[in-house]
C-alpha positions in Angstrom: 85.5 128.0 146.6 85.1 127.4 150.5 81.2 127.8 150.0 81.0 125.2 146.6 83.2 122.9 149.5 80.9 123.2 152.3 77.9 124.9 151.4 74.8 125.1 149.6 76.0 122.7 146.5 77.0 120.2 148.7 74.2 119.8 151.2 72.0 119.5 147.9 74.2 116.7 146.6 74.2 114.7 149.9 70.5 115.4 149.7 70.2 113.7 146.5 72.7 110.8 147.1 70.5 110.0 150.5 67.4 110.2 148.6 68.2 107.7 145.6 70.1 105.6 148.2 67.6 105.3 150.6 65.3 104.1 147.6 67.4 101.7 146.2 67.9 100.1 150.2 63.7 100.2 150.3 63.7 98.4 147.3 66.0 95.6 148.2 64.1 95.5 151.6 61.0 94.8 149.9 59.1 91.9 151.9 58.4 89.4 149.2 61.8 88.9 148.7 62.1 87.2 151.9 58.9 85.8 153.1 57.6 84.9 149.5 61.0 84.2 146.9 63.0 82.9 149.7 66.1 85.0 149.7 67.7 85.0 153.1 66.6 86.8 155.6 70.7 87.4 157.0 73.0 89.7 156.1 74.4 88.0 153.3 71.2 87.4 151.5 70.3 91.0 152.6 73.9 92.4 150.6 72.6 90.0 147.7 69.5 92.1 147.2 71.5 95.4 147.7 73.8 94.1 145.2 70.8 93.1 142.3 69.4 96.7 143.3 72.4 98.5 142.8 73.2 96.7 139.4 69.7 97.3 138.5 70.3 101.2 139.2 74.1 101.4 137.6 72.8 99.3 134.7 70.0 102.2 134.1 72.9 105.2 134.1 75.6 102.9 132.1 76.8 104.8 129.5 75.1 108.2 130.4 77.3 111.2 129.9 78.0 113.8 132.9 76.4 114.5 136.0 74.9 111.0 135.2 77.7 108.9 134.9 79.5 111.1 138.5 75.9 110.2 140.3 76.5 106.6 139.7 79.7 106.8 140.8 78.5 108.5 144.2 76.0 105.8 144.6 78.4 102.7 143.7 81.0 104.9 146.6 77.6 105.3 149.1 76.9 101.5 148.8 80.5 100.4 149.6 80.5 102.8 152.8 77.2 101.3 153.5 78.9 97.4 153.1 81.9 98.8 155.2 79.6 100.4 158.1 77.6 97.0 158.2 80.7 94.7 158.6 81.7 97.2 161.7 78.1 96.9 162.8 78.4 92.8 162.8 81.4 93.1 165.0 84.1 92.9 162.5 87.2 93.9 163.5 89.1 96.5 161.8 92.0 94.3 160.8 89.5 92.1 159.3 87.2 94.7 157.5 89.7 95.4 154.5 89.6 91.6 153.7 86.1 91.0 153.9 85.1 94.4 152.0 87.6 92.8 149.4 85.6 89.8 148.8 82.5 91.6 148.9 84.0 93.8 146.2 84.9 90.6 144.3 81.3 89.3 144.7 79.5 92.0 143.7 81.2 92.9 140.7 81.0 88.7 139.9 77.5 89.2 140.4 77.2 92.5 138.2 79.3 90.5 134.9 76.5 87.9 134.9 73.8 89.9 135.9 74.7 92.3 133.3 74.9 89.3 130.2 71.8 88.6 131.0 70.1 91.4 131.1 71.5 92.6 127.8 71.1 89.2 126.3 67.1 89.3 127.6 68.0 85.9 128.7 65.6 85.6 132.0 66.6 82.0 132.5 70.0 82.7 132.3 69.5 85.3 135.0 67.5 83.1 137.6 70.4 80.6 136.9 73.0 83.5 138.1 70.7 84.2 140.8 70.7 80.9 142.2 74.3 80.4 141.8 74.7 83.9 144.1 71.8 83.9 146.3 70.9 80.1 147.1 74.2 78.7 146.6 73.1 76.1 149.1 70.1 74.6 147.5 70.2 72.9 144.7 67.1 74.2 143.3 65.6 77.7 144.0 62.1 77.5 142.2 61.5 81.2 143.6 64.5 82.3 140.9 62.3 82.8 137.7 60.1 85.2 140.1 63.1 87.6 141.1 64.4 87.2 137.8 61.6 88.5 136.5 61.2 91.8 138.9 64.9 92.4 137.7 63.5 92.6 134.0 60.6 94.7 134.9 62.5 97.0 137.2 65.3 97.4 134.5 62.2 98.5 132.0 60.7 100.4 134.4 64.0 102.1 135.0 64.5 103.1 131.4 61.4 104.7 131.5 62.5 107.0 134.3 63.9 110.4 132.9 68.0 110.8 133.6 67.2 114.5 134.4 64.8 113.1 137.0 67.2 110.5 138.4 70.1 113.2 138.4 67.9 115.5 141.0 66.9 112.5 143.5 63.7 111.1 142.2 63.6 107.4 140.9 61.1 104.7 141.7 61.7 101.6 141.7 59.1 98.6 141.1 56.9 97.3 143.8 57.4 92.9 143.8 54.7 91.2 143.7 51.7 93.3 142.7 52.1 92.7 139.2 55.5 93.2 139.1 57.1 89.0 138.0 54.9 86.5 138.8 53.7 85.5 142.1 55.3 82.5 144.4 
């Protein structure tokens, strides 16, 4: 029992959480993003882009069976830790984490209900709509929108193309924006 705990199983699931986390976090780091679609370069707009990544990546395992469905779950835990140790890392106090990470919680799964409907509904203008809601709430137009919109669509195909087996053991890849991936700003 003592070595399923601690030993070999485990390293080779923290090995495999790390590696699909870290590729999620280089995908919603991807340049274009900022300097092209104009998402915010703070760490609000930066939690926005974890948040469409990580809906993007749940969205692809909803519905699996198994080790699928308990890797998602890992993930959605490993991004919440991840929100938690960046609040601390802003200088939030601890009194004032819980009720931050509460409204985050709140935000992201807003964000993944109307994400979600349009994504099933193929509905890309509904989606850049949601998007600008979440991301841009300040302007009242975001004419970069249709562009992420359209990564999200080609990231969720891509994503469906990706083997469960393969995303189970560590491996996924995620689109690249902007080289033939949505349209260009």
């Amino acid at each position: 029992m003592f070595q399923r705990l601690f030993g070999r199983e485990r390293r080779t699931n923290r090995a495999i959480t790390d590696a699909l986390y870290g590729e999620i976090v280089a995908a919603a780091r991807q340049p274009v993003f900022y300097s092209h679609w104009k998402v915010p370069d703070t760490p609000l707009g930066r939690f926005e882009m974890l948040s469409l990544v990580m809906l993007l990546f749940q969205h692809r395992l909803r519905g699996e069976p198994g080790t699928a469905a308990a890797v998602a779950q890992v993930l959605i835990d490993e991004f919440f830790t991840d929100v938690e140790h960046s609040l601390r890392e802003l200088g939030i106090s601890d009194p004032g984490v819980p009720k931050r990470m509460k409204r985050l919680a709140r935000m992201f799964y807003g964000r993944t209900a109307a994400y979600t409907e349009a994504l099933d509904a193929g509905d890309e203008a509904a989606f850049a709509a949601a998007l600008t809601r979440n991301v841009r709430p300040d302007a009242a137009e975001w004419p970069e929108a249709p562009h992420l919109a359209a990564y999200a669509f080609v990231a969720q195909k891509r994503l469906a193309e990706q083997s469960t087996a393969e995303i189970c053991a560590g491996r996924i890849v995620f689109p690249r924006a902007g080289e033939g991936v949505g349209r260009e700003a």
